[in-house]
Structure formats: C-alpha cells, structure tokens
LOBA-341559 format. One line per 3 residues: number of its first residue (from 1); for each residue x, y, z of C-alpha. Coordinates in steps of 0.05 Angstrom, whole numbers, m for minus. Example, Ala and Ser with C-alpha at 12.3 -4.5 7.8 and 13.67 -1.06 7.14 Angstrom:
BEGIN
1 = 246 m90 156  273 m21 143
end
This chain:
BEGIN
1 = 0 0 0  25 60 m21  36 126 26
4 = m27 153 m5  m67 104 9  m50 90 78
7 = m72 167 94  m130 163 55  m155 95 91
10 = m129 137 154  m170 200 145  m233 159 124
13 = m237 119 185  m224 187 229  m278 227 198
16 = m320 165 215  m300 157 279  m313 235 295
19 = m387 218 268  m395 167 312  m417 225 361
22 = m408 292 312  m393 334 370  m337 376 368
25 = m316 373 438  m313 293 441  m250 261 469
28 = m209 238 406  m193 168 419  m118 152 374
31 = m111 93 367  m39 88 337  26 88 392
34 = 47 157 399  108 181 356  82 142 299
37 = 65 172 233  m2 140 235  m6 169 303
40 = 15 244 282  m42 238 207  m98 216 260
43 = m86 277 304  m79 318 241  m147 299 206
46 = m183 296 275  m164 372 285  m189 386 207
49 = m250 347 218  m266 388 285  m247 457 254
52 = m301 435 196  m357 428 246  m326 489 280
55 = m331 536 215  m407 513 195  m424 527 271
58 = m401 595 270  m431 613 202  m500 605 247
61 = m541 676 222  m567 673 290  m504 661 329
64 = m493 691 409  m425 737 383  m403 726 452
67 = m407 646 433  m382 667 364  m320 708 385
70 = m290 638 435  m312 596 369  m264 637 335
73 = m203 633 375  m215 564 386  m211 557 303
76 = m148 600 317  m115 562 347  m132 502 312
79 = m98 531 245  m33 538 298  m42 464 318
82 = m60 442 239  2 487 223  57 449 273
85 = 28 377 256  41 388 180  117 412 201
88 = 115 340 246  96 307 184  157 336 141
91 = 197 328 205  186 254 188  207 252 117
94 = 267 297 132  298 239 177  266 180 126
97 = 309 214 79  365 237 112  408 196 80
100 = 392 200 12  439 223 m34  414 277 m71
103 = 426 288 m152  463 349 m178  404 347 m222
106 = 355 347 m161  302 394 m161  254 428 m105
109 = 177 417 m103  131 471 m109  115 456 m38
112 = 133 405 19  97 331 21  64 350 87
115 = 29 404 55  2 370 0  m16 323 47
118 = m55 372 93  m96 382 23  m103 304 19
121 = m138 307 94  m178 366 73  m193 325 12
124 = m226 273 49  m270 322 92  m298 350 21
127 = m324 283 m3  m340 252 66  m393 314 69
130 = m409 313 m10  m435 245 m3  m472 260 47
133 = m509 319 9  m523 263 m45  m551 216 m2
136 = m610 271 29  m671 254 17  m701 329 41
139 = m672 357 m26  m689 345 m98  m665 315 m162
142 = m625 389 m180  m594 383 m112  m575 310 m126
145 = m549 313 m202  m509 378 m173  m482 346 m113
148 = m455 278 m161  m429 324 m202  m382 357 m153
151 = m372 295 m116  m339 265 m182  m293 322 m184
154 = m266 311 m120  m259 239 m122  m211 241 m189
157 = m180 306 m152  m166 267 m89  m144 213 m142
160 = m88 265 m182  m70 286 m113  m43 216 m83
163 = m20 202 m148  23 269 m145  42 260 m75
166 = 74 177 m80  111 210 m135  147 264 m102
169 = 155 218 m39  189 174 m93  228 217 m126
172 = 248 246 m64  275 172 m45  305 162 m113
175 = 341 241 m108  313 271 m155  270 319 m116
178 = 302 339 m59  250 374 6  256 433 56
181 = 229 457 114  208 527 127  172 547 190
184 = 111 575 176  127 633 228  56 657 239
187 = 50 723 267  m12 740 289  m20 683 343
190 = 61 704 373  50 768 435  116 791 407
193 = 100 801 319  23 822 328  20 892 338
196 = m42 887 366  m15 852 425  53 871 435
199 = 11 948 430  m21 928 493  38 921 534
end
C-alpha cells in the first residue's frame, strides 16, 4: 500500500470515527502508539474534521457573538495546531530521507509533502460531506445531479492528488527531488509580531 493510500484509509476511518458522536468537543480516541506517523495523520485529520464542524457552527445567522468570538479563537488556534502537525509530518520525511543522496540534477517541489498532504486530509472532509449531500432525501433531483457532479470532481481530484504526492515521496527517495522545511512563522497568534498585542503592553 502506497503512502497515499494509507492516509486516505487513515482519514476515512477518522472522519468516521468523529461521526460516531459529531460533536466537536468529544475526546479523540488515537488509536496508533504515539510518535508514529499514523499516530501524528490521526491527530492531524481529527483537528481538520473538528475545525469543519467548528466553521459551519459559526456561520449560524443567528449566532450569540459572545459564543461566536471563543468559536473563533478556538478555530485560531486550531490553524496553529494544523500548522505544527504538517511541520511533524515533514519532520518525518526529513529523517526518512536523511540519508539520501541527492542528484546534482535534483530539483525542489513547489511545496513540501506534508502540505500537499494537509490538502489530501482536507480532501477527504470535502467528499465525506459531498456524499452525504447526495444521499439527502429532504432535497431534490437538482440538488442531487449537482451534488454527483461535484462529488466526481473531488474523487478524481483526491485521485491526481495521491498520485502526485507517492511520486514526489518517490522521487524524493530516488534524489531527484530533494525537500525543505520552512517554518511557517505565523505572526498573528506570537504576543511579540502582532502589533495588536505587543501594542497592549
């Protein structure tokens, strides 16, 4: 089984799992050993899958803003936690392929495989919840046909995507691609960049 494929069987069974209750403050439950990759892309989707419910929640017209204000610091910092679990993920594939010797020929991607990888998660969210709009029966035909439609789009997407990502990962291992790591340095969550806060000092 290929890298993709793993994570895609991985995210599926997490977004299931989360809809076991669909409650975004349940307990996650991992059940991979801890320092595991399998252990680090359960975490990650688990966080996307929450931060889903958390965004249609606070798109409620008729929202408390009090409610909606914590809703929206929770979701920030949820893009902090979604942001360090992607740099684990590289962190892995740095020290898989530490050892790799790399091609004078080698060449860098347009981004790292954790990244495309936090699209694969997101991904799985899309057509998790697309095939669920298809399977309503409060909607009609238009709804349906439209729903299939899109749904089709994201399956062959999700398709291109693994097949793009088991290539980098092996031309990474072969060294022809070669990988960095660049911290994401987000500002506006750090007391010391945001102006806002270091202004209230």
């Amino acid at each position: 089984m290929s890298f993709s494929q793993e994570a895609n069987r991985l995210f599926d069974a997490v977004i299931k799992d989360y809809h076991k209750t669909d409650d975004v403050d349940a307990p996650m439950v991992n059940p991979y050993q801890p320092q595991t990759i399998e252990c680090v892309l359960y975490l990650k989707n688990w966080i996307d899958t929450v931060q889903w419910h958390l965004e249609d929640i606070i798109r409620n017209p008729e929202i408390n803003p009090v409610e909606a204000l914590t809703i929206k610091r929770r979701i920030d910092k949820s893009n902090q936690d979604r942001t360090d679990l992607v740099e684990r993920i590289d962190s892995y594939f740095l020290e898989k392929y530490n050892n790799v010797k790399v091609k004078s020929s080698a060449v860098i991607n347009t981004e790292s495989p954790a990244w495309a990888i936090d699209r694969l998660s997101i991904l799985a969210l899309k057509i998790y919840h697309m095939q669920q709009e298809v399977k309503r029966t409060d909607v009609d035909k238009a709804h349906i046909d439209a729903c299939q439609k899109k749904l089709d789009i994201l399956l062959e997407q999700r398709e291109d995507l693994s097949s793009a990502i088991d290539q980098l990962l092996k031309d990474i291992e072969n060294g022809d691609r070669y990988m960095k790591v660049y911290k994401q340095m987000k500002m506006y969550n750090d007391p010391n960049l945001n102006p806002i806060l270091y202004g209230k000092k």
